[in-house]
C-alpha positions as CSV (number, residue, x, y, z in Angstrom):
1,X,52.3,67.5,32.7
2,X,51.8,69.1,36.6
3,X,49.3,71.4,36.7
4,X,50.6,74.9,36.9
5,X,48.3,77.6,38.8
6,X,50.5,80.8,38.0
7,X,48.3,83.6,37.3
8,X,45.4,81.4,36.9
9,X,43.9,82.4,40.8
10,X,42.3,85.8,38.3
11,X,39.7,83.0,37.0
12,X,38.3,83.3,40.0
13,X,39.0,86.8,41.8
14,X,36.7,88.8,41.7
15,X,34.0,85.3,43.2
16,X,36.4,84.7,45.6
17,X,36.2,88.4,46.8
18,X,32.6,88.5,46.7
19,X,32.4,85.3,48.8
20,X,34.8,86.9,51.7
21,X,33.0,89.9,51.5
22,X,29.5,88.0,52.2
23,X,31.2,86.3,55.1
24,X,32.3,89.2,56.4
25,X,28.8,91.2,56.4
26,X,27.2,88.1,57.9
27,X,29.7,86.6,61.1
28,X,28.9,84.0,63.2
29,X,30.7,82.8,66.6
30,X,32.0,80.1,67.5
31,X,29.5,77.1,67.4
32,X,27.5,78.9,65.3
33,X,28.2,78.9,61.9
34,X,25.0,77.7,60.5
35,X,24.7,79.9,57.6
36,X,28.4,80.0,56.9
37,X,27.9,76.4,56.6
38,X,25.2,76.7,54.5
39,X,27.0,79.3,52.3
40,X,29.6,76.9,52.0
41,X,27.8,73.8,51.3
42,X,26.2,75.8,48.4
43,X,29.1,77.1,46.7
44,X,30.1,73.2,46.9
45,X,26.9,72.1,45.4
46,X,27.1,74.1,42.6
47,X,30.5,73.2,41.7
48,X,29.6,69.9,41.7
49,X,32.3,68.9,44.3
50,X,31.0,66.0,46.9
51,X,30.6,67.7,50.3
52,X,29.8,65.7,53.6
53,X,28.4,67.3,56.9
54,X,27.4,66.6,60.4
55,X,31.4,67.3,61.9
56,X,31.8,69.4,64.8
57,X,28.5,70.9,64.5
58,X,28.7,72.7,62.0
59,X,32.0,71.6,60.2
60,X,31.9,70.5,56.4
61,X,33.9,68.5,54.1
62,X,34.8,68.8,50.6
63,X,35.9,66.2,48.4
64,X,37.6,67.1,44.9
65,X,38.5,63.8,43.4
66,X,40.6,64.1,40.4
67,X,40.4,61.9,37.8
68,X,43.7,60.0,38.3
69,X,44.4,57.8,41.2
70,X,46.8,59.3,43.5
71,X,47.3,60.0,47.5
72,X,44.5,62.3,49.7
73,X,45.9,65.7,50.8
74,X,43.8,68.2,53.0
75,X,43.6,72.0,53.0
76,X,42.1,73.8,56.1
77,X,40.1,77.3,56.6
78,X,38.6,78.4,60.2
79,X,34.6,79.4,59.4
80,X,34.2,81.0,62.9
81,X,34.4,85.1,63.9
82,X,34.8,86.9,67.0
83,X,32.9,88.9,69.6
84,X,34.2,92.6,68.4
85,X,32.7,95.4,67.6
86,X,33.7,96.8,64.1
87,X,34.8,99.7,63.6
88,X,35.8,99.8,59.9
89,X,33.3,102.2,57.3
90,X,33.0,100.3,54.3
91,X,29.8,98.6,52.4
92,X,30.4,95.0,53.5
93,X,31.1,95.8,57.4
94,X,29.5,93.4,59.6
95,X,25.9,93.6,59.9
96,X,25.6,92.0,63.2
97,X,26.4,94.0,66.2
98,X,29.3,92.8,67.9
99,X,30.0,90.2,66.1
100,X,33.3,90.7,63.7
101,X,35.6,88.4,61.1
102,X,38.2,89.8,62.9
103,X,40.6,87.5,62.4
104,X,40.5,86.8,58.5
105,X,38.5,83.7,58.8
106,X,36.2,84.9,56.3
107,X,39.2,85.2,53.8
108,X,40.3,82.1,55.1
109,X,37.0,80.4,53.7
110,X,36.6,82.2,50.9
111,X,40.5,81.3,49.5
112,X,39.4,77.7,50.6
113,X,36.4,77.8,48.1
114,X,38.1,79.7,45.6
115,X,40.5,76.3,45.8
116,X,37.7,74.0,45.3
117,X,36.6,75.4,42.2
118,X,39.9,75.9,40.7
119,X,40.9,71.9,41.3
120,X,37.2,70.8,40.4
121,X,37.6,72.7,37.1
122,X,41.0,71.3,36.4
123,X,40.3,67.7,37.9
124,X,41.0,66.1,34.8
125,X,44.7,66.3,35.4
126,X,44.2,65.8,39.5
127,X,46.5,62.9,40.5
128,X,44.4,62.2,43.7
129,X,41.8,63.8,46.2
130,X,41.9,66.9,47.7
131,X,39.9,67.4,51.0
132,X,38.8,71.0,51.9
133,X,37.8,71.0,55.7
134,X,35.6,73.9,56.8
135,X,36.1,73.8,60.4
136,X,34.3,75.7,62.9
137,X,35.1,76.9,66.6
138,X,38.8,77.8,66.0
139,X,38.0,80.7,68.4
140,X,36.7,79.1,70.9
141,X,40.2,77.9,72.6
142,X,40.7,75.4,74.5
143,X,37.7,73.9,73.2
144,X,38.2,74.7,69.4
145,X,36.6,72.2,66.9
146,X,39.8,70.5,65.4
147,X,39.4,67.8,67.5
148,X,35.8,67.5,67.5
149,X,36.0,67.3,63.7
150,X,38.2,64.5,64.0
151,X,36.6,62.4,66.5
152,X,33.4,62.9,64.6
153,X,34.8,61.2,61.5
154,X,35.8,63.5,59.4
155,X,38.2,61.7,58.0
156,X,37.3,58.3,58.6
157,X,36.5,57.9,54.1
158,X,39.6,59.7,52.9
159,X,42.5,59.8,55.3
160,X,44.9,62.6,54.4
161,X,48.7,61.8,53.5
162,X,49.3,65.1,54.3
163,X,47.3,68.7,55.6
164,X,48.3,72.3,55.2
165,X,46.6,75.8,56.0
166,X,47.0,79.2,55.5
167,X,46.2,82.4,58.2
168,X,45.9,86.2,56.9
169,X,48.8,88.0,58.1
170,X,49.3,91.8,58.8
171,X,52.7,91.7,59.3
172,X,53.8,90.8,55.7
173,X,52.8,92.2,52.7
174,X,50.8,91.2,50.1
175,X,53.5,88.4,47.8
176,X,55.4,87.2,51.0
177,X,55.0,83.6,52.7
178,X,55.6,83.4,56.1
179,X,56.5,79.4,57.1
180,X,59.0,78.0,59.3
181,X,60.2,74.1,59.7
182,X,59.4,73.5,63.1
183,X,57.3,75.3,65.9
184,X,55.0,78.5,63.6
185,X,52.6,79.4,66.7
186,X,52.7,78.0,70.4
187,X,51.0,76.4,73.0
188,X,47.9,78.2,74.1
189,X,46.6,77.5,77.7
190,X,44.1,79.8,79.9
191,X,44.2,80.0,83.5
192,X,41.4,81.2,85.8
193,X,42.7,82.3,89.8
194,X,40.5,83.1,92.2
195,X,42.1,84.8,95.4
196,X,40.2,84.4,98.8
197,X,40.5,86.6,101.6
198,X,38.2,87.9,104.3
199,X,36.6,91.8,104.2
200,X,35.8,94.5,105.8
201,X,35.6,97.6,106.3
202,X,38.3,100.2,104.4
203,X,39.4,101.6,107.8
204,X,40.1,98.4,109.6
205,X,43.0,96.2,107.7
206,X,44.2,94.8,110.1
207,X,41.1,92.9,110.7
208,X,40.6,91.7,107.0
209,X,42.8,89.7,104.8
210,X,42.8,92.1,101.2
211,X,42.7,90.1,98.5
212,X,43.0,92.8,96.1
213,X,46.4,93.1,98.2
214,X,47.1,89.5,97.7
215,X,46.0,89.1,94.2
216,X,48.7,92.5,93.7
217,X,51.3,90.4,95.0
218,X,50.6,87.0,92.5
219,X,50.4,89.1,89.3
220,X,53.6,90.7,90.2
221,X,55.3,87.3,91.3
222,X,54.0,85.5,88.0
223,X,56.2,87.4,85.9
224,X,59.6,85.7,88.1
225,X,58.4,82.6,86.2
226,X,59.1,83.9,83.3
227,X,62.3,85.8,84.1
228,X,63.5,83.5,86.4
229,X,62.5,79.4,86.1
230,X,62.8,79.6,82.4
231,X,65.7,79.4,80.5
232,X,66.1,82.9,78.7
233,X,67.0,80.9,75.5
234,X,63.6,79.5,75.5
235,X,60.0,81.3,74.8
236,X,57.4,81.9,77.3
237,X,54.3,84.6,78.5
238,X,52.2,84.8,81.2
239,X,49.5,87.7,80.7
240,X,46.8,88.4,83.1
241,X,44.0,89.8,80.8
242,X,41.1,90.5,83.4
243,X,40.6,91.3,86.7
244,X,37.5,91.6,88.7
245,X,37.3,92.3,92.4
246,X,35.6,94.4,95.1
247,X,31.9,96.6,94.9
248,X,33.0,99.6,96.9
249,X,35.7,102.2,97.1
250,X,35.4,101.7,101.1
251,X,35.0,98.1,101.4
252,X,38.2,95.8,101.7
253,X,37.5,93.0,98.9
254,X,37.0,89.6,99.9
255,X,37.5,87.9,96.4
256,X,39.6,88.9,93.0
257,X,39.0,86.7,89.8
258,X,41.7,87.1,87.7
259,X,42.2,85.2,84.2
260,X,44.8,85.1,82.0
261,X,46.9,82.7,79.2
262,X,50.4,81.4,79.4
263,X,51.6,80.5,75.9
264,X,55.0,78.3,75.4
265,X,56.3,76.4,72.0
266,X,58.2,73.4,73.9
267,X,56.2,71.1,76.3
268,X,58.8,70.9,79.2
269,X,58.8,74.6,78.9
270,X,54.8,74.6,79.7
271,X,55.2,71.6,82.2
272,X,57.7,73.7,84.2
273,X,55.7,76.9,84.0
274,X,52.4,75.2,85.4
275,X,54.4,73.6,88.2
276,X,55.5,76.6,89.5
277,X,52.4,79.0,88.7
278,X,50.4,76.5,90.8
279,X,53.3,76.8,93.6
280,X,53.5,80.3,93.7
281,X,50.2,81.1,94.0
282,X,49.3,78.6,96.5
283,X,52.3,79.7,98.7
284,X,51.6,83.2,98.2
285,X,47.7,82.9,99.4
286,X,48.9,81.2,102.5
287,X,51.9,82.9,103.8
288,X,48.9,86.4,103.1
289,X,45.8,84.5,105.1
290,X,44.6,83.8,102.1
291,X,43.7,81.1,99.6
292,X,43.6,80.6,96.3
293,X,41.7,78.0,93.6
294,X,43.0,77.7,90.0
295,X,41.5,76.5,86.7
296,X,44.3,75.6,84.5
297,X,42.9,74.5,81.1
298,X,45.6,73.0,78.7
299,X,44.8,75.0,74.9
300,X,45.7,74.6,72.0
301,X,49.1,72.6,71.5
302,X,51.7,74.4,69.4
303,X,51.3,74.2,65.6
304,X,54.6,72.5,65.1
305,X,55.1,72.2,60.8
306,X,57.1,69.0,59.5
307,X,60.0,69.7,57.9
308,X,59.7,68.5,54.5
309,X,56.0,70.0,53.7
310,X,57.2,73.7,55.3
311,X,60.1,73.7,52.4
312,X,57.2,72.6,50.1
313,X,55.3,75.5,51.0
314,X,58.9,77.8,50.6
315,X,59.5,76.4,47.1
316,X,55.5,76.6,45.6
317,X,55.6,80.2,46.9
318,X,59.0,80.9,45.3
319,X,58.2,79.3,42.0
320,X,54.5,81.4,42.1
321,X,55.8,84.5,43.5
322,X,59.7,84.8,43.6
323,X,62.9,84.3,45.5
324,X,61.7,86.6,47.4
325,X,58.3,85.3,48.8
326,X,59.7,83.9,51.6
327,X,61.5,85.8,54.2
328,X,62.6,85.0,57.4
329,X,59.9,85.3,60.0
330,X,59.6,84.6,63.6
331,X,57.1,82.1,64.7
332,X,53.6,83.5,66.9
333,X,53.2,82.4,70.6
334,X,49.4,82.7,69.2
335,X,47.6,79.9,69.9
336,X,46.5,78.1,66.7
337,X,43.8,75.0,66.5
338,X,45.2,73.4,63.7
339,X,48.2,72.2,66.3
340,X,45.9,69.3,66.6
341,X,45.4,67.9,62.9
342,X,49.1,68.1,62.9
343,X,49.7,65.3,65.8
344,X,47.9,63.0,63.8
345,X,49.1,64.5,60.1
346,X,52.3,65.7,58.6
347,X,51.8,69.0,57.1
348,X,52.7,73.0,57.6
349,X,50.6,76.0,58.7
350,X,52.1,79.2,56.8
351,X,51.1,82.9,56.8
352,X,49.4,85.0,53.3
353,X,51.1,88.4,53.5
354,X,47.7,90.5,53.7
355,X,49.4,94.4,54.9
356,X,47.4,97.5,53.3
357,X,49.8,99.3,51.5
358,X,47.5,103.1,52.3
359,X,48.2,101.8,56.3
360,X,51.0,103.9,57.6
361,X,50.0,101.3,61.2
362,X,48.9,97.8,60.6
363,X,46.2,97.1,62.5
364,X,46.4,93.8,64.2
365,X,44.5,90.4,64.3
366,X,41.3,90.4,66.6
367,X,41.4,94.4,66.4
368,X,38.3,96.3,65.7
369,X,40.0,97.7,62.9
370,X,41.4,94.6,61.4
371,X,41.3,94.5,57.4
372,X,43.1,92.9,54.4
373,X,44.4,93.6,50.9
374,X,41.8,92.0,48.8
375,X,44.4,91.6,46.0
376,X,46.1,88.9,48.3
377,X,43.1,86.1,48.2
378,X,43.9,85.3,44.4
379,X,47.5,84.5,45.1
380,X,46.3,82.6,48.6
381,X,44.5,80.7,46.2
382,X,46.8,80.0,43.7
383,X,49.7,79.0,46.4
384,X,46.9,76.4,48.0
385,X,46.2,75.1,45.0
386,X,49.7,74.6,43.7
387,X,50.4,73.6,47.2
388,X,48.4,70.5,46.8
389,X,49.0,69.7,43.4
390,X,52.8,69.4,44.5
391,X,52.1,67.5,47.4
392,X,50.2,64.7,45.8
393,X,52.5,64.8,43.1
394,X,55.2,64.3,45.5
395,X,53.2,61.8,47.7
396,X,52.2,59.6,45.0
397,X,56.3,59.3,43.4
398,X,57.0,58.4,47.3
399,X,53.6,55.7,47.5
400,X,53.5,54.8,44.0
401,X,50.3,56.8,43.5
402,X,47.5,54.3,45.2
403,X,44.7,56.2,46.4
404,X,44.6,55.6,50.3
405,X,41.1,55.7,51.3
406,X,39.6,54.1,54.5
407,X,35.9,52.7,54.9
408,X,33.3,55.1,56.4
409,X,32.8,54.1,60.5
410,X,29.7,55.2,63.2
411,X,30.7,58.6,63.4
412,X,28.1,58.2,66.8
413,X,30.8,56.5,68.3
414,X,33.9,58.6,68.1
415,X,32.9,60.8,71.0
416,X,34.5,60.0,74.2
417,X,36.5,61.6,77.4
418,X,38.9,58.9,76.8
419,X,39.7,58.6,73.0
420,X,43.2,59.1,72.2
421,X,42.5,62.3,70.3
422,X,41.3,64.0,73.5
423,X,44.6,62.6,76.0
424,X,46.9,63.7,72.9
425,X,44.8,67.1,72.6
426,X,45.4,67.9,75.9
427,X,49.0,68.0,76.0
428,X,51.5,66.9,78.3
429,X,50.7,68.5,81.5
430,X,47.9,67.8,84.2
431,X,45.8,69.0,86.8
432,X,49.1,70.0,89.3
């Protein structure tokens, strides 16, 4: 009989809390999740599930093997946090200054745990292996640590059939799914202009060429890309973020730094965007005296869910929850790493409902603010569990149930400016 996981995430609740809660007192940045690593390595340990390390830094694996022979599936949490300031009041705040799980990440690794144990418990009736990959650096765009976890072997033993993960989300409330077929969150690039002019002195213009003048100009002209070389059908941003320029009220500014992001879900969409942000701010510098130089770096590619395993993730949640746990939702032009597991893996990316009732406003992700419903991580767990109980169950009726696993390479050797990983990663467009 397939394991059923309804009501049985209370098992584990109240560790499962205490684990997010830990995490959340004790953050990390990106490329720096040493203890979160060790935390998570230790929960492992004493469950008894295999655990291999050494990915990305400071990425781990998990390995539940049931005790039937079935297909691999994989199940995903982000370990890393983010340089905020909390401002929440409550006895498991962050402890280190500036440094926040603003972002649900620490949920995100504590649901994954709370997985681990639940399948290691019931592994007797596992048809198959489950893979939970702790990954670090899912902050840290257009880096992230996806593809570094990848080309460092992580799963060069067991190769998944197929790979989900879940992300906290504000917007729903605690018992709804969020997952589309499709594109769920978009590409995420970041773009870096530096506008060069020549200064002087606040009472002489005419002898200087302004670049806070000229830099006025491009941020307002950007926004014609949007409005006016993209199809209005279609989804696109540009938002400048920062700007930095001049050191006196009566001193005419000689450089402007501006950076910003442009986020797209179709890749002829972003092509056509980068053409012509590169044109017009090129031609605008020049036909103002001035010139420009651009860093364009290509993100995060959308996280684009396969068809099939999204409407796996609608009908666990319905069968856990109800008809109603799905609604319709809109995907995210937020820039997601796990984009880049699904080139290389059919699976979905889906949102936990996580709104605080009390909250007459959600606060947002990466707000100072940002908190949870704690009565959401039980059901997150139980819907990842189910979720992959399902998939191998459906994986091995469609392989005939043969466990695919792949001998263990040099992880030394997967590192490299030209692997395919990095020219897929990298997306579509280049330097223009």
């Amino acid at each position: 009989m397939e394991l059923q996981f309804k009501g049985r995430g209370i098992e584990i609740e109240q560790k499962v809390k205490e684990i997010r809660r830990h995490f959340h007192m004790y953050p990390e940045l990106s490329h720096e999740e040493e203890q979160t690593a060790k935390e998570v390595q230790r929960h492992l340990k004493e469950a008894g599930i295999e655990f291999h390390t050494g990915f990305a830094g400071t990425g781990v694996l998990g390995v539940v093997k049931g005790e039937k022979p079935g297909r691999t599936v994989a199940l995903r949490a982000d370990m890393d946090a983010l340089p905020i300031e909390e401002e929440n009041e409550t006895d498991y705040s962050s402890k280190r200054k500036g440094v926040m799980h603003a972002c649900g990440h620490d949920a995100h690794t504590a649901m994954l745990l709370g997985t681990g144990l639940l399948l290691q418990k019931y592994k007797k009736d596992l048809a198959g292996t489950v893979l939970l990959v702790f990954q670090p650096a899912e902050e840290d765009a257009p880096i992230g640590g996806a593809k570094a976890m990848m080309e460092d072997g992580v799963f060069d033993q067991y190769k998944p059939d197929a790979i989900f993960a879940q992300h906290v989300w504000p917007d729903l409330p605690v018992g709804q799914i969020g997952v589309l077929p499709g594109p769920m969150m978009g590409n995420s690039d970041r773009v870096t202009i530096e506008i060069h002019g020549a200064g002087g002195h606040a009472s002489m213009p005419h002898q200087t060429t302004d670049a806070i003048i000229v830099t006025n100009q491009v941020i307002n002209a950007l926004q014609t890309i949007i409005s006016r070389n993209v199809d209005p059908l279609e989804s696109a941003v540009i938002t400048i973020g920062r700007i930095e320029g001049g050191s006196r009220y009566n001193v005419i500014a000689d450089k402007v730094t501006i950076e910003g992001t442009v986020r797209t879900y179709k890749n002829e969409v972003k092509k056509r965007v980068k053409e012509n942000l590169f044109k017009l701010v090129n031609g605008i510098a020049e036909s103002m005296g001035a010139t420009a130089n651009i860093e364009y770096l290509d993100g995060y590619l959308a996280t684009v869910n396969s068809q099939e395993w999204a409407n796996e993730v609608k009908d666990v949640a319905q069968a856990l929850i109800g008809n109603d746990a799905t609604p319709h939702v809109n995907p995210s032009l937020g820039g997601e790493d796990f984009g880049r597991f699904l080139i290389h893996y059919p699976g979905a990316y889906y949102w936990l409902g996580t709104a605080i009732p009390s909250r007459d406003v959600q606060k947002p992700l990466h707000d100072p603010q940002f908190e949870i419903d704690e009565s959401a991580l039980s059901l997150g767990v139980e819907v990842m569990s189910q979720l992959a109980v399902n998939a191998l169950e459906k994986l091995n009726e469609q392989h005939g149930g043969d466990q695919y696993v792949v001998s263990r390479k040099n992880k030394s050797s997967k590192r490299g400016a030209n692997s395919s990983i990095d020219q897929m990663a990298e997306g579509i467009a280049s330097n223009c």
